[in-house]
ROSE-4610 file (N, C-alpha, C; in Angstrom, 1 decimal, always signed):
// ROSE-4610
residu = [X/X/X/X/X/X/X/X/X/X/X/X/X/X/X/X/X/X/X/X/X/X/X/X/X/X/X/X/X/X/X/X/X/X/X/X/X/X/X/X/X/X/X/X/X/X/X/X/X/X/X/X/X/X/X/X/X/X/X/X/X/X/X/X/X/X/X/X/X/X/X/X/X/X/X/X/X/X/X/X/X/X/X/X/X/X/X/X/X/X/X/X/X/X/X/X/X/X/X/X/X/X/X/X/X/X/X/X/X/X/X/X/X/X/X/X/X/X/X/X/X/X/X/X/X/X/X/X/X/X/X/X/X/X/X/X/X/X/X/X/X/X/X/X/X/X/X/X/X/X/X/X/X/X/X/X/X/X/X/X/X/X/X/X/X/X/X/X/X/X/X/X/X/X/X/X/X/X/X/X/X/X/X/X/X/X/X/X/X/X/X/X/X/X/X/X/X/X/X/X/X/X/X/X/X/X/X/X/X/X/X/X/X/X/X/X/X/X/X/X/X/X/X/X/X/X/X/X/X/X/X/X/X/X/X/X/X/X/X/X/X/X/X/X/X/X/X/X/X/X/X/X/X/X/X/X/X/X/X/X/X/X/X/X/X/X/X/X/X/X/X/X/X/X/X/X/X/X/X/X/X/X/X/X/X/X/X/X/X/X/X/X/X/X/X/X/X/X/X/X/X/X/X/X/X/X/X/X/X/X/X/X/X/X/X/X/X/X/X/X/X/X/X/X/X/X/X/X/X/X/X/X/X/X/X/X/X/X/X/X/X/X/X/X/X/X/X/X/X/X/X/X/X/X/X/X/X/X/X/X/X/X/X/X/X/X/X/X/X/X/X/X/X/X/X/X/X/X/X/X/X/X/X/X/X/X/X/X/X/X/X/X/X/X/X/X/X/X/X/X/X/X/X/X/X/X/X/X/X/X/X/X/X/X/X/X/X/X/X/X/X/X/X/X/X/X/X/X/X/X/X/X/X/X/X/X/X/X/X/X/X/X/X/X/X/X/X/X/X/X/X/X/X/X/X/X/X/X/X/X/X/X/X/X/X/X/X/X/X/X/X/X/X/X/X/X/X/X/X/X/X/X/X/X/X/X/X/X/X/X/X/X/X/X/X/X/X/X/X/X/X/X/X/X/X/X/X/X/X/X/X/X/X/X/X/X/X/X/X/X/X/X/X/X/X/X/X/X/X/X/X/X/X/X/X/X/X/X/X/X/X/X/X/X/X/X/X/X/X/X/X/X/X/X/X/X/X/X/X/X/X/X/X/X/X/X/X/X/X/X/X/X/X/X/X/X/X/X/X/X/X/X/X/X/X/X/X/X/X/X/X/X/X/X/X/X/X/X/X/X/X/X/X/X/X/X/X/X/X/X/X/X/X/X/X/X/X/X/X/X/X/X/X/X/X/X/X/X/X/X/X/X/X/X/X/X/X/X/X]
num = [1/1/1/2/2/2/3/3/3/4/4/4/5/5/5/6/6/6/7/7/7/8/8/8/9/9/9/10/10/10/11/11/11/12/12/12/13/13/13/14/14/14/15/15/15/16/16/16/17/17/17/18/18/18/19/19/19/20/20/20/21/21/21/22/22/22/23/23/23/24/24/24/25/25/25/26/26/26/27/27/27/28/28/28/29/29/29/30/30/30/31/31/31/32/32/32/33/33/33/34/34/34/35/35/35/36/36/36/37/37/37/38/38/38/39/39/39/40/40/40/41/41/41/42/42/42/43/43/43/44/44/44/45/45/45/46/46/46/47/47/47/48/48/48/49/49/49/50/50/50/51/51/51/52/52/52/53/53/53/54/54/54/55/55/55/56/56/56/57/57/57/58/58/58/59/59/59/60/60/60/61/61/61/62/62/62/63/63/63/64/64/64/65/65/65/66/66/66/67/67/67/68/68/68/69/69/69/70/70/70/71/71/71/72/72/72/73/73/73/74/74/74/75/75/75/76/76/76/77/77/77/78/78/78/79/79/79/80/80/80/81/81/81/82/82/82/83/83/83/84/84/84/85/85/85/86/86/86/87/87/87/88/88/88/89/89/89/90/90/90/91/91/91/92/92/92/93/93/93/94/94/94/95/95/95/96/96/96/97/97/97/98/98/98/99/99/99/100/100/100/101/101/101/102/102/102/103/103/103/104/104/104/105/105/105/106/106/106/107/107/107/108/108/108/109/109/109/110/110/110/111/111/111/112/112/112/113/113/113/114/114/114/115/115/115/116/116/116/117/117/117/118/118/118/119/119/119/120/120/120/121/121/121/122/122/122/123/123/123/124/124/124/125/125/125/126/126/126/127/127/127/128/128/128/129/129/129/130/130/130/131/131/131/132/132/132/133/133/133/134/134/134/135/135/135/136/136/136/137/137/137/138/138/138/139/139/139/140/140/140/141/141/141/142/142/142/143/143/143/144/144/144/145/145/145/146/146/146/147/147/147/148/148/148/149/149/149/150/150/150/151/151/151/152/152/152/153/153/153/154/154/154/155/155/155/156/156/156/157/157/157/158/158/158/159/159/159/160/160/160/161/161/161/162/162/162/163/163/163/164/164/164/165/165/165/166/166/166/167/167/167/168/168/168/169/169/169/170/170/170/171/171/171/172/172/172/173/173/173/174/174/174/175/175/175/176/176/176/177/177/177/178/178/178/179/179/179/180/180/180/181/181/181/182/182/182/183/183/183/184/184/184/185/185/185/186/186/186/187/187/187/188/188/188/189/189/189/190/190/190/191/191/191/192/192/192/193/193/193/194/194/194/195/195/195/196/196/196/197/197/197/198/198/198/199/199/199/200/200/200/201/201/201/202/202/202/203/203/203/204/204/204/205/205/205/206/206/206/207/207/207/208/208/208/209/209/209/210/210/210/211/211/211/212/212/212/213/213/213]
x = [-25.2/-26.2/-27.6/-28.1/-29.4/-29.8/-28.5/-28.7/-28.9/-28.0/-28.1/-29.6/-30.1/-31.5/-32.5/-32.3/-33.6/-33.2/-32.2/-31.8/-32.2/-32.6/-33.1/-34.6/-35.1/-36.6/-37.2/-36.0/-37.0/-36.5/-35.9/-35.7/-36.5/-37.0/-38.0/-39.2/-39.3/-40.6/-41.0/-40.1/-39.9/-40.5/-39.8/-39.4/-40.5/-40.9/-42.1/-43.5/-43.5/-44.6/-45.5/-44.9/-45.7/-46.0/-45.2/-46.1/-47.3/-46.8/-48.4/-49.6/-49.7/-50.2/-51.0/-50.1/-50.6/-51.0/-51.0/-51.4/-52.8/-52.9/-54.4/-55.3/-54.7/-55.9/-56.3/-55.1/-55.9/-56.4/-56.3/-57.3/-58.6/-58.6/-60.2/-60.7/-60.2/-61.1/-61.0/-60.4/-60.8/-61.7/-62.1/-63.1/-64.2/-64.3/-65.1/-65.7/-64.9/-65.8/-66.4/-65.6/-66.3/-67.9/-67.7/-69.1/-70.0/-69.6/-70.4/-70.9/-70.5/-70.3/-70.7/-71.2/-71.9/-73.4/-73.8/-75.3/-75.5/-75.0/-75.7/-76.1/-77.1/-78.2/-78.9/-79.7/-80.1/-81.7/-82.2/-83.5/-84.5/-84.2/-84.9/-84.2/-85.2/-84.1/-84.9/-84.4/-84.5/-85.2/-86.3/-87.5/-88.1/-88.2/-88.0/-89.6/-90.3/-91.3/-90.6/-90.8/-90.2/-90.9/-90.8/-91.4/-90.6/-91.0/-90.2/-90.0/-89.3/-88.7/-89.1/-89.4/-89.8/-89.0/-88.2/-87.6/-87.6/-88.8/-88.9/-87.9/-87.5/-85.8/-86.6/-86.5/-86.9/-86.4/-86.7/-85.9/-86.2/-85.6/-85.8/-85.0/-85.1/-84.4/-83.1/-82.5/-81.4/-80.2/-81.1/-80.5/-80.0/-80.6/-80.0/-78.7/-78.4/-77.4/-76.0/-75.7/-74.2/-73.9/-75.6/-75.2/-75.2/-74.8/-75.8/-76.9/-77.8/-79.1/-79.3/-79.6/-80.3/-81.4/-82.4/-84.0/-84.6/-85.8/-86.7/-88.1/-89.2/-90.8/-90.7/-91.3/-91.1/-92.4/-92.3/-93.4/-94.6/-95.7/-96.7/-96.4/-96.4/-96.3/-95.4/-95.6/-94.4/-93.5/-93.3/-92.2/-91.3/-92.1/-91.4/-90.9/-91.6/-90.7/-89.5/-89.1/-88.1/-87.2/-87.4/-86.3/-85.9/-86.9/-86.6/-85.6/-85.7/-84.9/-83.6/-83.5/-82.1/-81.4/-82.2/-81.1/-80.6/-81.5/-80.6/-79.6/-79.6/-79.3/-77.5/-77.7/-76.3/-75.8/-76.7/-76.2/-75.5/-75.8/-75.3/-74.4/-74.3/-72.7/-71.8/-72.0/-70.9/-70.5/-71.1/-70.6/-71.3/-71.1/-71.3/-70.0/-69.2/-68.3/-68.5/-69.4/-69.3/-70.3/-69.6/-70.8/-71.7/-71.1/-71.6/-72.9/-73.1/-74.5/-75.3/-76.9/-77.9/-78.8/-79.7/-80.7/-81.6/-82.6/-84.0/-84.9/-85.7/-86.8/-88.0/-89.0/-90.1/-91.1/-92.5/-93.6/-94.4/-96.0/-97.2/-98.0/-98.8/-99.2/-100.8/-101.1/-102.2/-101.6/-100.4/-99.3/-99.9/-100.5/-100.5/-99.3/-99.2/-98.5/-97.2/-97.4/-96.3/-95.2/-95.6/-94.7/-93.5/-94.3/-93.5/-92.5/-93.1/-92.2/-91.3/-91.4/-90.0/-89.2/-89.6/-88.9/-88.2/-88.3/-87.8/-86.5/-87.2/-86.3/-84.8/-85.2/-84.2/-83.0/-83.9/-83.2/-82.1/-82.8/-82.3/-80.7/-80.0/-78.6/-78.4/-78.4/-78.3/-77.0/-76.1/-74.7/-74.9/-76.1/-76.0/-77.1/-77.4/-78.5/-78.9/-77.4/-77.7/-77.9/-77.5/-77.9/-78.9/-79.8/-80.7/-81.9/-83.0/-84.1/-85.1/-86.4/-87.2/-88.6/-89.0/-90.2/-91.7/-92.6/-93.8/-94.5/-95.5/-96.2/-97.3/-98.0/-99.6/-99.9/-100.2/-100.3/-99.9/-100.9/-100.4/-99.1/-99.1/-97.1/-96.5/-96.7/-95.2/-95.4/-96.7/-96.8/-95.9/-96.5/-96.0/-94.5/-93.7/-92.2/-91.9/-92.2/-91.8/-92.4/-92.8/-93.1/-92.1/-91.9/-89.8/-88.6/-88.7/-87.1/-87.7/-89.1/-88.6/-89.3/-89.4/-89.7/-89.5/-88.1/-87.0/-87.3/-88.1/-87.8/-89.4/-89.1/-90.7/-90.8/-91.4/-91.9/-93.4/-94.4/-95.6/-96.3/-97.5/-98.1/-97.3/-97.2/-96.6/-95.4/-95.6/-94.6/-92.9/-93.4/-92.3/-91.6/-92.7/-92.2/-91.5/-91.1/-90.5/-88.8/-88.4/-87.2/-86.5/-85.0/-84.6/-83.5/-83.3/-83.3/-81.7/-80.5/-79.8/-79.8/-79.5/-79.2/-77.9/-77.4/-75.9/-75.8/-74.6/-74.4/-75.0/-75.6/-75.9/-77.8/-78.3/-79.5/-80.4/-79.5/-80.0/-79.9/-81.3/-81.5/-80.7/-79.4/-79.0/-78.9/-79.3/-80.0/-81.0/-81.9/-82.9/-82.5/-82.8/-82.6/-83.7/-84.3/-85.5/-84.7/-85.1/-84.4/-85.1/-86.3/-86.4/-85.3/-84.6/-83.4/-81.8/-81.2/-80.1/-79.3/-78.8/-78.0/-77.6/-79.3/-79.4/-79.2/-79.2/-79.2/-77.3/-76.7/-75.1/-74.5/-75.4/-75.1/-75.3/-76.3/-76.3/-74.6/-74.7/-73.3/-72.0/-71.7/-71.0/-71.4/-71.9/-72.7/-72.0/-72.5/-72.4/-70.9/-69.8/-68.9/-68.0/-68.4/-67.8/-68.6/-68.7/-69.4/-68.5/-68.0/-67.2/-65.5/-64.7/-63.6/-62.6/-61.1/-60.3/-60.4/-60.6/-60.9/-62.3/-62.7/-64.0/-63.7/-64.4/-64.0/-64.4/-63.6/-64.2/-63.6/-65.2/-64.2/-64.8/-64.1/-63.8/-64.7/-65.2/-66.0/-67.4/-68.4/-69.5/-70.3/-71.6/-72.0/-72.5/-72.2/-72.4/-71.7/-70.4/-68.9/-68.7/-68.9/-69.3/-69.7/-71.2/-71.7/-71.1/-69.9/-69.6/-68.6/-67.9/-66.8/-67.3]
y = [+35.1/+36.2/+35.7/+34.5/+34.1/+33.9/+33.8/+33.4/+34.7/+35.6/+36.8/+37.9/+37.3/+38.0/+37.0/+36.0/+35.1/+35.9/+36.2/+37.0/+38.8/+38.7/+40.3/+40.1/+38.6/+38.9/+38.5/+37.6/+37.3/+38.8/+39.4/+40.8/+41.7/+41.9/+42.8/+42.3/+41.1/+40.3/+40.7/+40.5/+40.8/+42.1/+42.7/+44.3/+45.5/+45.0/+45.7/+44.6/+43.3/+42.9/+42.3/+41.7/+41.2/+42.3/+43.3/+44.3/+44.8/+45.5/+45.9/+44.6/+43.3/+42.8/+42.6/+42.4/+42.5/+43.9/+45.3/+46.4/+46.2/+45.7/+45.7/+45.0/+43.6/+43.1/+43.5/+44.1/+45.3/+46.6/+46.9/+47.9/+47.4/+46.4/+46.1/+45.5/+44.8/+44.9/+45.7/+46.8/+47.7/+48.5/+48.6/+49.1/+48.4/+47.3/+46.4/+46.8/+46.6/+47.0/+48.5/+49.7/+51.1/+51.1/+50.2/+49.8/+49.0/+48.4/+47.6/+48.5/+49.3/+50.4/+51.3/+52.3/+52.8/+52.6/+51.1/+50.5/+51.0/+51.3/+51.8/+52.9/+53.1/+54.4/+54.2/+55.4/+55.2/+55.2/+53.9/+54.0/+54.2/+53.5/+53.7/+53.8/+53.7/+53.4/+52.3/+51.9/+50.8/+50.6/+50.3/+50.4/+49.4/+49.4/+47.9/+48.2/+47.3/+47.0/+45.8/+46.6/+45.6/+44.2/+43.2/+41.6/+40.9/+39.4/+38.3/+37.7/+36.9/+36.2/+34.7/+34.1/+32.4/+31.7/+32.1/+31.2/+31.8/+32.8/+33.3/+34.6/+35.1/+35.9/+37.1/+38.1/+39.6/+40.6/+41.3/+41.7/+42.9/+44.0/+45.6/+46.2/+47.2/+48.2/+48.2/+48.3/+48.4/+47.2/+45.7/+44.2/+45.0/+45.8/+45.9/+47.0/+47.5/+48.6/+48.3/+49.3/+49.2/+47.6/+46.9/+46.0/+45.9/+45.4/+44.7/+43.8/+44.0/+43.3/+42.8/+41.7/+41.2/+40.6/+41.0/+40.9/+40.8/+39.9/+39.8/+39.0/+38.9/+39.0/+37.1/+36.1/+34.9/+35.1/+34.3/+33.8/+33.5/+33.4/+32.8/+31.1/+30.9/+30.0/+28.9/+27.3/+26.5/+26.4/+26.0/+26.4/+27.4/+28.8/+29.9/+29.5/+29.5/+29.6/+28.2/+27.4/+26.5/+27.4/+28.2/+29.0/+29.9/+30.2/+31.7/+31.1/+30.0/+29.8/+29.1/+28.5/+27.9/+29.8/+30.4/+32.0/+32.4/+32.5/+32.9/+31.7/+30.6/+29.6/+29.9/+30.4/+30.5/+31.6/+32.4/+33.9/+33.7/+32.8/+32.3/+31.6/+30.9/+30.1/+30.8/+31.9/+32.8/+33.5/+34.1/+35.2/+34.4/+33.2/+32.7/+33.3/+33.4/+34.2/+35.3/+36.1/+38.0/+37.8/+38.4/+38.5/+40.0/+40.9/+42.1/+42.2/+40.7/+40.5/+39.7/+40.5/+39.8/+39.3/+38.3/+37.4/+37.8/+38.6/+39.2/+38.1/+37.0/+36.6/+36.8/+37.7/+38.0/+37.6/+36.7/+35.7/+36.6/+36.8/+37.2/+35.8/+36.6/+35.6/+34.9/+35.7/+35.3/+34.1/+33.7/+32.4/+31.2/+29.8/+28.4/+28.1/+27.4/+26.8/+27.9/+28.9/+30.1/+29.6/+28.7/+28.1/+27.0/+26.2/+25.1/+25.7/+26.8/+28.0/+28.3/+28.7/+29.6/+28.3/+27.1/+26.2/+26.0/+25.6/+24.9/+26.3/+27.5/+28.5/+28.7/+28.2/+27.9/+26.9/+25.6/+24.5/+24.2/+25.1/+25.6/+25.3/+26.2/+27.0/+27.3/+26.2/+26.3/+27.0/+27.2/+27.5/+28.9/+29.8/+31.4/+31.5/+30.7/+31.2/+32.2/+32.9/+33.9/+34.9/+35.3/+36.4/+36.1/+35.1/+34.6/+35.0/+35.9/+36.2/+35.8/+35.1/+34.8/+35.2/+36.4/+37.1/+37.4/+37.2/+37.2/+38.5/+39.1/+40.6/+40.3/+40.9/+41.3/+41.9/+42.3/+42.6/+44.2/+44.8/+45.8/+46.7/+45.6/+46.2/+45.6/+44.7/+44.4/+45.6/+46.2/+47.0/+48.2/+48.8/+50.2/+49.5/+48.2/+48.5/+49.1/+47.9/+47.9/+49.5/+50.3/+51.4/+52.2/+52.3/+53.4/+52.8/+51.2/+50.8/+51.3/+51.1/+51.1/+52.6/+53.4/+55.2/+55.2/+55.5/+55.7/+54.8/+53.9/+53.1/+53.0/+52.3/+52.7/+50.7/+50.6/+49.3/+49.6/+48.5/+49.0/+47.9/+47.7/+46.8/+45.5/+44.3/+42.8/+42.6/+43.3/+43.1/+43.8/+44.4/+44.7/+43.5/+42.2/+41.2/+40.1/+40.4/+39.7/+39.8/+40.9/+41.4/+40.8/+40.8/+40.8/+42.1/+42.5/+44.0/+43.6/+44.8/+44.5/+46.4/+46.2/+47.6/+47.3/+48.9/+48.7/+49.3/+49.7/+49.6/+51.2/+51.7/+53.1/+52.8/+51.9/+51.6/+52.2/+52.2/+52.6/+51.3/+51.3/+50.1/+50.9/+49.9/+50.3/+50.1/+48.5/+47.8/+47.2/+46.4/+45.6/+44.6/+43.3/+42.1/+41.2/+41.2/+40.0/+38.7/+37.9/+36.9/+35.2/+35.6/+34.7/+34.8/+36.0/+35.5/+35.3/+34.7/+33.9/+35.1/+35.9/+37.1/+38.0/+37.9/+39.4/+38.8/+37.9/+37.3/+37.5/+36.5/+36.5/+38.3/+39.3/+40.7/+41.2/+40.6/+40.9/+40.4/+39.1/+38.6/+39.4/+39.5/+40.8/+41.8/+42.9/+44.1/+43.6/+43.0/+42.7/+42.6/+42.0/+41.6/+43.2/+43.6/+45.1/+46.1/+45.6/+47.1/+46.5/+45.7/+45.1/+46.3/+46.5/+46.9/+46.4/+46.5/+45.8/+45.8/+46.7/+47.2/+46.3/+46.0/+45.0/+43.7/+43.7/+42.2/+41.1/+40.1/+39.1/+37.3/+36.9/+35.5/+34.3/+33.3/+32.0/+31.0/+30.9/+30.0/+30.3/+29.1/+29.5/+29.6/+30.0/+30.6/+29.1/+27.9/+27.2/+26.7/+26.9/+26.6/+27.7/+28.7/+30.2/+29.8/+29.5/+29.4/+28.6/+27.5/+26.3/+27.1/+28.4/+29.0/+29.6]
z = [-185.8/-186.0/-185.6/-185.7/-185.6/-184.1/-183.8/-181.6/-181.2/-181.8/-181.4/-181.5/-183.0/-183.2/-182.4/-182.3/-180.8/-179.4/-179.2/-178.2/-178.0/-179.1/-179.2/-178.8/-179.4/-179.8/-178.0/-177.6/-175.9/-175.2/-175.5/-174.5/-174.7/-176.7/-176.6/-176.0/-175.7/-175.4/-173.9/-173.2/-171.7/-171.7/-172.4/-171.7/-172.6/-173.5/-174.1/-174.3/-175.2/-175.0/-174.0/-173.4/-172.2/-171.1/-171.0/-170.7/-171.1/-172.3/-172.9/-173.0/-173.3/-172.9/-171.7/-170.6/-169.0/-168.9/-169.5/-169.1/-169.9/-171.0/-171.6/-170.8/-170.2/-169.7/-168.3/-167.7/-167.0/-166.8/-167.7/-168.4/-168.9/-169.8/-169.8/-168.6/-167.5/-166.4/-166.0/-165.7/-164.7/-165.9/-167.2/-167.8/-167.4/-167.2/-167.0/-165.6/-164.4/-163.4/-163.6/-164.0/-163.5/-164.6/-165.8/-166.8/-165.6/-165.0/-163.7/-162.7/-162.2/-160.9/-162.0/-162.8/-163.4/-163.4/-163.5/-163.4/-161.7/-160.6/-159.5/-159.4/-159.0/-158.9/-157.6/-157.1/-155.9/-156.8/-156.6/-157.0/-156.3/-154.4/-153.8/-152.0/-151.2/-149.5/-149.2/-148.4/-147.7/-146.6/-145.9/-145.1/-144.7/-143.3/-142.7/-141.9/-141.3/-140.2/-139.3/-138.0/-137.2/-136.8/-136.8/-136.8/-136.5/-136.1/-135.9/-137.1/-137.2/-138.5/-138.1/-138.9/-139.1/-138.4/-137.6/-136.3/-134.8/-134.9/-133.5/-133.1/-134.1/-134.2/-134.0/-133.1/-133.1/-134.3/-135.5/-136.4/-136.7/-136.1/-135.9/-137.1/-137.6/-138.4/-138.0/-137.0/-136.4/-137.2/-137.3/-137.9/-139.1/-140.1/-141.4/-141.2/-140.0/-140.0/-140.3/-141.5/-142.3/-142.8/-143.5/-143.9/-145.6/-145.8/-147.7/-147.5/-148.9/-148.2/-149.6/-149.6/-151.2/-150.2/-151.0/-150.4/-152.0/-151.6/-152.7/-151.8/-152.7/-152.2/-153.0/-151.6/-152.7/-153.7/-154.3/-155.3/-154.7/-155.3/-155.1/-155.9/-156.9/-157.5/-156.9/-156.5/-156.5/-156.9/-158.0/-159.2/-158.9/-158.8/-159.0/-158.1/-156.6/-155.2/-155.3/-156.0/-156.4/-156.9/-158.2/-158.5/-157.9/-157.2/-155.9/-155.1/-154.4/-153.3/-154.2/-155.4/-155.6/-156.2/-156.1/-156.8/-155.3/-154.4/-153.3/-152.6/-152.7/-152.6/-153.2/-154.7/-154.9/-155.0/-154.5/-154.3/-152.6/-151.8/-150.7/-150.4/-151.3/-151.4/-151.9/-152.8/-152.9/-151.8/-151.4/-150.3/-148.8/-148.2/-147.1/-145.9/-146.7/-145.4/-145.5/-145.6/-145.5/-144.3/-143.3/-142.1/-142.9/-143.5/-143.8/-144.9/-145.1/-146.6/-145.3/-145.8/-145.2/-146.5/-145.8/-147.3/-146.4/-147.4/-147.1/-147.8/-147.0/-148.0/-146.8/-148.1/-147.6/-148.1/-146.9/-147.5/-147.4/-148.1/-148.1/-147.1/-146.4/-145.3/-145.7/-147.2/-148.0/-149.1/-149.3/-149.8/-148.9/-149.7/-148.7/-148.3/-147.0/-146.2/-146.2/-145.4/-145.4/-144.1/-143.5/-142.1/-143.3/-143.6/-144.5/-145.4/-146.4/-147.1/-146.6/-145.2/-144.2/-144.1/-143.5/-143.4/-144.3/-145.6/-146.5/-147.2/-147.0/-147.5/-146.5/-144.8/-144.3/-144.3/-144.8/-144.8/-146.0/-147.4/-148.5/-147.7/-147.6/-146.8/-145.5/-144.7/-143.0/-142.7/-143.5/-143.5/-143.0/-143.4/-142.9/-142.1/-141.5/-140.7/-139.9/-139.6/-138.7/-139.9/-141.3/-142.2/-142.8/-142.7/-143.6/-142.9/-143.5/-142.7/-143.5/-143.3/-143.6/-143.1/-143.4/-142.5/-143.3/-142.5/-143.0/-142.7/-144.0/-143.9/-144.6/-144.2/-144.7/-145.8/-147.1/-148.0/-148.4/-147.3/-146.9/-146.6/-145.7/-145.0/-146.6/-147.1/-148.4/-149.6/-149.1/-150.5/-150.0/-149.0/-148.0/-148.1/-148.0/-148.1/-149.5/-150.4/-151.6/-152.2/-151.5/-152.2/-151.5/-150.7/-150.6/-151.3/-151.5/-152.2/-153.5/-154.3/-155.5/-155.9/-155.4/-155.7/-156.9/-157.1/-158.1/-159.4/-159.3/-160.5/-161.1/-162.2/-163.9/-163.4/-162.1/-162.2/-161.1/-161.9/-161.3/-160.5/-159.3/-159.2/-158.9/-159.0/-159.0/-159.7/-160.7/-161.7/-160.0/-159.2/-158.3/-157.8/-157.9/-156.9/-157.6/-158.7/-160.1/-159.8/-159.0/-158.4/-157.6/-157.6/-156.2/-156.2/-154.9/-155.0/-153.7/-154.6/-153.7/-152.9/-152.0/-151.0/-150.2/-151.0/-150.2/-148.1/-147.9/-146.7/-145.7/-146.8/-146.4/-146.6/-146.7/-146.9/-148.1/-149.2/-150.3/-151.6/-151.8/-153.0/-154.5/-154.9/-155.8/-157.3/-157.0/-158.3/-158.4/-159.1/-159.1/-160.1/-160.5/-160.7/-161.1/-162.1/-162.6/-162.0/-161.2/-160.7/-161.8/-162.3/-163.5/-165.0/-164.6/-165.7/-165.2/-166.0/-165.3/-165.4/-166.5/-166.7/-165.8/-165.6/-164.1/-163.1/-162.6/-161.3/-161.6/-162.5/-162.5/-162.2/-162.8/-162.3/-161.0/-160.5/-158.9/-158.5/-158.7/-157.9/-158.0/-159.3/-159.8/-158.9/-158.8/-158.3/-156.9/-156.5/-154.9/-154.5/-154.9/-155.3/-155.1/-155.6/-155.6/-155.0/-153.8/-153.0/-152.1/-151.5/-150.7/-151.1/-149.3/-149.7/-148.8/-148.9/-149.0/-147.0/-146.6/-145.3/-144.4/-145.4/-144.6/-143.8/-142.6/-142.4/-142.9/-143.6/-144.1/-143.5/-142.8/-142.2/-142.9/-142.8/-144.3/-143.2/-142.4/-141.6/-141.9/-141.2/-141.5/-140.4/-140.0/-138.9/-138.0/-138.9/-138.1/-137.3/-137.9/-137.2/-136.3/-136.4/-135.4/-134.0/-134.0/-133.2/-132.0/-132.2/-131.5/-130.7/-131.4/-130.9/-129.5]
């Protein structure tokens, strides 16, 4: 009788628990992402001035077409600009194979040593060099951008440049991201993560290995 009831209990085990199990835990992630994919809104669009980039690169409105963009305004402060570049830094080692993500960093040309800044923001992650843009604007032009991504949103004045701002593939800014907290930056990565679909191309090399091809 006893082999017989252990024999009952691995069959119900099979055949009803470990299912409902495996069905809960995919149910709460897939609760989990559409609670993720709820946080996008169109807060703002995306609006470019055409310039060169800190390595001589021509960079027209056209570069961001049917891309993702995580863009943010560096720091004024040393320090900051340390934590500015290690967030995109590992926001880049995640997604180094998506040719379809570009890295927007944009200097103020009233910033000291704004050549050395581009440099070092380059040297950061040589691995993407060809998505990695590093461009300088005049006070003016960063304000005139940052005033069509962030329309849509209750942020005012500097407190804008506290952000890093992702825009999906239709050139619409869909979240924003205090990049001085660790939380919101790990939500970007998430966020990003899922605007990607199964249809995308995605290649496992890096653009330095690219280029030799």
């Amino acid at each position: 009788m006893k082999k017989s009831h252990v024999r009952l209990l691995v069959v119900l085990l099979i055949l009803l628990i470990f299912p409902l199990i495996s069905w809960y835990y995919l149910r709460s992630g897939l609760d989990y992402r559409m609670e993720a994919i709820a946080e996008f809104e169109e807060f703002g669009q995306f609006s470019w001035i055409d310039s060169y980039d800190e390595r001589g690169r021509f960079v027209s409105e056209d570069r961001f077409d049917r891309k993702f963009i995580v863009a943010g305004i560096v720091p004024e402060n040393q320090d900051d600009q340390k934590l500015f570049s290690s967030r995109f830094l590992g926001i880049m080692e995640q997604f180094s194979s998506r040719d379809e993500v570009l890295y927007l960093n944009i200097i103020s040309v009233d910033i000291h040593d704004q050549e050395g800044i581009g440099q070092k923001l380059y040297s950061a992650y040589p691995g993407t060099n060809l998505n990695h843009l590093v461009v300088k604007f005049d006070e003016t032009e960063i304000d005139s951008m940052m005033g069509v991504w962030t329309s849509g949103m209750e942020l005012s004045g500097r407190d804008k440049r506290d952000y890093l701002y992702l825009v999906d593939d239709r050139g619409r800014v869909v979240q924003y991201y205090n990049f001085y907290e660790d939380h919101r930056v790990a939500r970007l990565v998430e966020h990003l993560s899922m605007q990607f679909t199964a249809k995308q191309n995605r290649r496992d090399y890096s653009d330095a290995i690219r280029q030799r091809l």
